[in-house]
C-alpha atoms as one frame of an Amber mdcrd trajectory, in Angstrom:
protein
   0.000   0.000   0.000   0.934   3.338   0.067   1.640   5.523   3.374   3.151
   8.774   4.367   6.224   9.025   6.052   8.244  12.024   7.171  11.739  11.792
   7.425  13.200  15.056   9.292  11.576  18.618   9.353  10.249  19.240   6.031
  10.658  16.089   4.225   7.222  14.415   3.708   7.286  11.332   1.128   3.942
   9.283   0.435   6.026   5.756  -0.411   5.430   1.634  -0.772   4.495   0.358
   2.968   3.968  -3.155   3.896  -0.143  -3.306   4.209  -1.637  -4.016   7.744
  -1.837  -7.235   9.171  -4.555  -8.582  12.134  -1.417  -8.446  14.679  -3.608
  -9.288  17.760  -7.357 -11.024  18.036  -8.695  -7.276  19.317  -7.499  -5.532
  15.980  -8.969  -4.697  12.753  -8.026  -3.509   9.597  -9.813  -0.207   7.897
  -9.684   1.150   4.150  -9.582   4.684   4.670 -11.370   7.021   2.508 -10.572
  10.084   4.034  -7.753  11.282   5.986  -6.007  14.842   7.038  -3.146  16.527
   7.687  -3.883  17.922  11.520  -2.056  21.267  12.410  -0.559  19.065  15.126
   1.622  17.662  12.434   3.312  20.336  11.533   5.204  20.334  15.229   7.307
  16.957  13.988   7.077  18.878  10.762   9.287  21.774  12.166  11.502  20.095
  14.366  11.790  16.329  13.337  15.460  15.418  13.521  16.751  12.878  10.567
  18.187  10.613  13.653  14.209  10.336  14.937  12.779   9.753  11.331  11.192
   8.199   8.949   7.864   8.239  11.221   4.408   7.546   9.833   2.271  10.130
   9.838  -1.368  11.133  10.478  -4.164  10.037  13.119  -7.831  10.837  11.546
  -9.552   8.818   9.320 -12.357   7.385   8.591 -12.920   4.453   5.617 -14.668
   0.738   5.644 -13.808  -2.470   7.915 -11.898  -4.708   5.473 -11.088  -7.572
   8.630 -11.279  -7.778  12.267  -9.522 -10.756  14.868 -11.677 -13.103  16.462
 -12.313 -10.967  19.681 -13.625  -8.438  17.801 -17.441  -8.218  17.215 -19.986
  -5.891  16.714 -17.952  -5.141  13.233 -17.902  -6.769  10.034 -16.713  -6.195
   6.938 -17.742  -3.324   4.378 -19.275  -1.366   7.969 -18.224   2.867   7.775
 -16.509   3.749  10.473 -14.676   6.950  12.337 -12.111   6.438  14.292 -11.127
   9.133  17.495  -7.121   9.760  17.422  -6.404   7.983  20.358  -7.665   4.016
  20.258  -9.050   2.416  23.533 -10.831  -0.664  24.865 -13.860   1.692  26.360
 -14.510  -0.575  29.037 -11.660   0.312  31.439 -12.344   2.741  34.554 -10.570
   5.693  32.609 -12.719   4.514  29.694 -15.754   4.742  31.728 -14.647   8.259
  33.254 -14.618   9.066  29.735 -10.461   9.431  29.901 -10.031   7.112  26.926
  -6.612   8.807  26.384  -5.328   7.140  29.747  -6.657   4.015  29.063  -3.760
   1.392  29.802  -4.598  -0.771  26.889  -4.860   2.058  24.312  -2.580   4.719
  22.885  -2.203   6.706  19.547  -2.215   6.344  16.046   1.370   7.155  13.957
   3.136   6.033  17.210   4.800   3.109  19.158   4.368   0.768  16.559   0.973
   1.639  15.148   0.992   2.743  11.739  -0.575   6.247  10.535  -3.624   7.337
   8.878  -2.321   9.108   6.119  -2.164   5.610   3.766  -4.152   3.656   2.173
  -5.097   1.407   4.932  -4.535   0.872   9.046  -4.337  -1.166  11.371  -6.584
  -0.522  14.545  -5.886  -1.636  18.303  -8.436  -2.332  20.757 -11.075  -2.207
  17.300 -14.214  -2.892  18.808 -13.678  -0.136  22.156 -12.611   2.214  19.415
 -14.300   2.446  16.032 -17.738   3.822  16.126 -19.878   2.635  12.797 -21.464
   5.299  10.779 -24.579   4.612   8.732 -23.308   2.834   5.239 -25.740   4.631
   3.251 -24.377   8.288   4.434 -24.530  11.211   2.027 -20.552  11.405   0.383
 -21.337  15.246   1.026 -20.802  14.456   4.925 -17.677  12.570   4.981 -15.660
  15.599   5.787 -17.753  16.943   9.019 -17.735  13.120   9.925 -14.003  13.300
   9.739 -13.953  16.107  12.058 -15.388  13.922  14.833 -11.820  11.716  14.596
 -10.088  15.137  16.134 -10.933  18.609  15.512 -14.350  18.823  16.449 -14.200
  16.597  19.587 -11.001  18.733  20.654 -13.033  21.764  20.032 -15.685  20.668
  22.111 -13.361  18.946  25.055 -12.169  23.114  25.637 -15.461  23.818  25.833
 -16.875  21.368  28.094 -13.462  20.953  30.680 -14.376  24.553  30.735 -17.943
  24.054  31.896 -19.372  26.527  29.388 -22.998  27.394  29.721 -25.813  29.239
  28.621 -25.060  32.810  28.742 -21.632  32.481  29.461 -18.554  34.551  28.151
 -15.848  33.160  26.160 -12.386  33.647  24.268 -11.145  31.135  22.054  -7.306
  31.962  21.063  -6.466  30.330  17.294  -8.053  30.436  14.312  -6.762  26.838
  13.303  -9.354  24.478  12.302  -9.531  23.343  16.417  -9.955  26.678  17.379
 -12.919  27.681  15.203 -14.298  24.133  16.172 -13.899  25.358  19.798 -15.885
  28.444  18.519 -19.080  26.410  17.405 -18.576  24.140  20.375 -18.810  27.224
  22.926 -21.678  28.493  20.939 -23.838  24.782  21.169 -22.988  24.696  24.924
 -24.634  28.229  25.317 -22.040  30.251  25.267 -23.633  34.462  24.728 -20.379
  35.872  23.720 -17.593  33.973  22.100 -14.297  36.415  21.809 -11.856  34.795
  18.851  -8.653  35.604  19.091  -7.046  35.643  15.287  -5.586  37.816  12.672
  -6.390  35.724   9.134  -9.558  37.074   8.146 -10.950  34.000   6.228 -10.561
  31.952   8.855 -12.468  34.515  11.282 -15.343  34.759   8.595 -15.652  31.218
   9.358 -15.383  31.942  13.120 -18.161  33.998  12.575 -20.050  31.540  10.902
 -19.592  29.307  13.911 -21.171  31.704  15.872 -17.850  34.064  17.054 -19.538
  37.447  18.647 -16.404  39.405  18.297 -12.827  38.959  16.533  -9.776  40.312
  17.932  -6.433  40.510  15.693  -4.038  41.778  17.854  -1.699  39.550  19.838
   0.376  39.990  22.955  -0.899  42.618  25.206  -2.563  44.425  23.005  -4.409
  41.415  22.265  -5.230  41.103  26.247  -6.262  44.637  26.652  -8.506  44.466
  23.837 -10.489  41.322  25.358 -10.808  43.172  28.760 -11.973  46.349  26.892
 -14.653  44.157  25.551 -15.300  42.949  29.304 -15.288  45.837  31.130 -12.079
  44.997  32.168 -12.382  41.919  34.044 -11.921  39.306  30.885 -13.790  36.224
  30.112 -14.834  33.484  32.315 -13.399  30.690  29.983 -10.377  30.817  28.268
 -10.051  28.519  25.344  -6.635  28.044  23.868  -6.343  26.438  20.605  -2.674
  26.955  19.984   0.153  25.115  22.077   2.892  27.801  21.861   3.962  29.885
  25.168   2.014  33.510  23.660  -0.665  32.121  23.591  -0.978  30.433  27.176
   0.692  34.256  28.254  -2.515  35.677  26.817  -5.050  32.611  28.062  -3.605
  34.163  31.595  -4.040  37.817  30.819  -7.360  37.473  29.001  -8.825  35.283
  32.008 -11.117  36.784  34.450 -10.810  35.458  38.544 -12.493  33.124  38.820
 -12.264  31.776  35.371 -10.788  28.562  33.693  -8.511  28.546  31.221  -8.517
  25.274  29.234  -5.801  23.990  26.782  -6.030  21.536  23.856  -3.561  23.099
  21.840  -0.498  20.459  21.807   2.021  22.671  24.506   5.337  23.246  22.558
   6.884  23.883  26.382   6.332  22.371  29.703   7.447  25.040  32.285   4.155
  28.075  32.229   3.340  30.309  34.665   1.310  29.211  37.771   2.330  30.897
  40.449   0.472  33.732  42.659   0.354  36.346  39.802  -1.081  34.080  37.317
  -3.329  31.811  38.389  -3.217  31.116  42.215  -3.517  35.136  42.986  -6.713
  35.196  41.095  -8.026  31.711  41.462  -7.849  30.835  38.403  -8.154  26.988
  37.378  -6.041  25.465  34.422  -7.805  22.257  32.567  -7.851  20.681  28.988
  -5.629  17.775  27.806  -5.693  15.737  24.789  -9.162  15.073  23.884 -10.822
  11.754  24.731 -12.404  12.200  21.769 -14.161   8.989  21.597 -16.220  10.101
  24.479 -17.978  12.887  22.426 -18.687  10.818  19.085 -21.832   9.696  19.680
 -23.186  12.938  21.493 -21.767  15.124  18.402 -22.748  13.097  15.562 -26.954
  13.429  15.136 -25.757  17.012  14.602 -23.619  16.001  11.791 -25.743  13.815
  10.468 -29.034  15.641   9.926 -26.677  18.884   9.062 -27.612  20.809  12.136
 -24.144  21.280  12.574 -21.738  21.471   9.712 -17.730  21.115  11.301 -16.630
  20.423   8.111 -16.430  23.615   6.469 -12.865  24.106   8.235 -11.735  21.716
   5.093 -11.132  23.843   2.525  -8.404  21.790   0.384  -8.846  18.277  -1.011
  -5.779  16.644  -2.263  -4.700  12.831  -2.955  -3.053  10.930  -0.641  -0.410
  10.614  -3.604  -0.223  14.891  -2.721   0.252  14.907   1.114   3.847  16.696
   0.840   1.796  19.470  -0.735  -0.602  19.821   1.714   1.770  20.198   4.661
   3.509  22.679   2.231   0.219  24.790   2.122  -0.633  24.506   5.432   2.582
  24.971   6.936   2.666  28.499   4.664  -0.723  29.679   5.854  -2.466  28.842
   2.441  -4.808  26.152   3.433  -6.503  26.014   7.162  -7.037  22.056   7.316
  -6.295  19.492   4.209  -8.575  16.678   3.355  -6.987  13.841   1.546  -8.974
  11.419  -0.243  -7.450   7.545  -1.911
């Protein structure tokens, strides 16, 4: 089959893999029909040494069961399915917490042995905790929002909900990246009245808007922060939503909180030492929350939504390449010219 590898920072090659085997009883192998480049690629795709490479690349997909081991039921061949990034048994405590990221007999897709979405075909672990079937006779014209549900969309609404957003509350989402405007429309079907975006790339804010984003803010930094507490009459938001992962934008989650508030992270952090301390959050008890997205918690809840087009997560796709094209989508997104790449067989 054909896969996608990267090789050090920059080097993406879609090359001849061996295909996926049934390695254990509770695994199955999936087609895919659609996969994506995820902006959390392009952190390997920055700073992947040639020493650490080639690694397979990609973690959303969804596509048709082809073969499942003999502990696997529930499944059969030809069924659609989406798969969340992270696979799990869902019958574990964490499972049942709805922490499917900590569950001790799951892990990740593209890593430790697991090959990555971006090909042809996969292999998935712990198959029958993890897929979730999708009607067969689905509208083609839905595939992409149902992608969403393998990532963006179930990160944008994990923000949301660690953040306990309600009706009427007050918001600001920080990124314009397909999970932060996913975060936007999340906010907005938890209740949120005012939904700040923080972002400077005015297509992507029109589509913030769409989401439901009550105000835009471009500038950054402090400027940025004063601007959301002008809009707040100087307090700042309750929720903070950061879609981003990089230091600024934490440094503004803090300034653009209100006391009180929660500021909650799904942006991959590019550092591990932040501010805590009495002037940033302890001072003004403020809590910090978010994590990787156990996004197989939220699939069933999001997808009626998707389904009967209430909801429509899949306008944050707004390139379709083959998979035979990946380099090029990395290249575009990685240069600002596409916001989220759908790749199709």
């Amino acid at each position: 089959m054909r896969a996608t590898f990267l090789y050090e920072a920059g080097d993406v090659r879609v090359q001849d893999a061996p295909d996926p085997v049934v390695e254990q009883p509770t695994d199955a192998i999936v087609r895919v029909l659609r996969s994506c480049v995820c902006g959390s690629d392009l952190h390997p795709y920055h700073s992947l040494t040639a020493a650490d490479g080639p690694v397979p690349m990609g973690h959303e997909f969804l596509g048709t069961v082809e073969e499942t081991g003999s502990e696997v039921s529930g499944l059969q061949r030809g069924d659609l399915v989406v798969a969340p990034f992270a696979f799990a048994d869902n019958t574990c405590e964490f499972c049942r917490a709805g922490l499917h990221t900590s569950c001790p007999a799951g892990g990740f897709f593209a890593a430790a042995g697991v090959g990555g979405a971006q090909a042809e075909a996969i292999r998935v672990p712990q198959a029958q905790g993890t897929l979730v079937k999708l009607p067969n006779d689905v509208d083609e014209a839905l595939l992409p929002s149902l992608l969403t549900l393998a990532d963006v969309y179930g990160t944008g609404y994990h923000a949301a909900h660690r953040a306990q957003v309600e009706p009427g509350d007050s918001v600001t989402v920080i990124g314009d990246g397909a999970v932060g405007l996913l975060t936007v429309l999340s906010a907005g079907q938890l209740g949120a009245e005012r939904i700040i975006l923080m972002g400077r790339h005015q297509e992507r804010t029109d589509l913030g808007r769409y989401f439901g984003a009550t105000d835009v803010i471009a500038e950054r930094g402090d400027e940025g922060i004063a601007r959301v507490r002008d809009l707040t009459g100087g307090h700042g938001t309750r929720a903070v939503l950061e879609a981003v992962g990089h230091m600024p934008a934490y440094e503004m989650a803090v300034g653009a909180v209100r006391p009180g508030g929660v500021i909650s992270r799904v942006g991959v952090p590019q550092y591990e030492d932040a501010p805590v301390g009495f002037g940033s959050l302890f001072g003004p008890n403020v809590t910090l929350t978010g994590g990787p997205a156990p996004v197989r918690a939220y699939i069933e809840k999001l997808l009626p939504a998707v389904l009967d087009g209430t909801r429509d997560p899949g306008r944050v796709f707004d390139r379709t390449l083959t998979l035979e094209q990946t380099p090029d989508g990395y290249r575009a997104m990685d240069r600002r010219e596409a916001l989220k790449v759908l790749l199709t067989p």
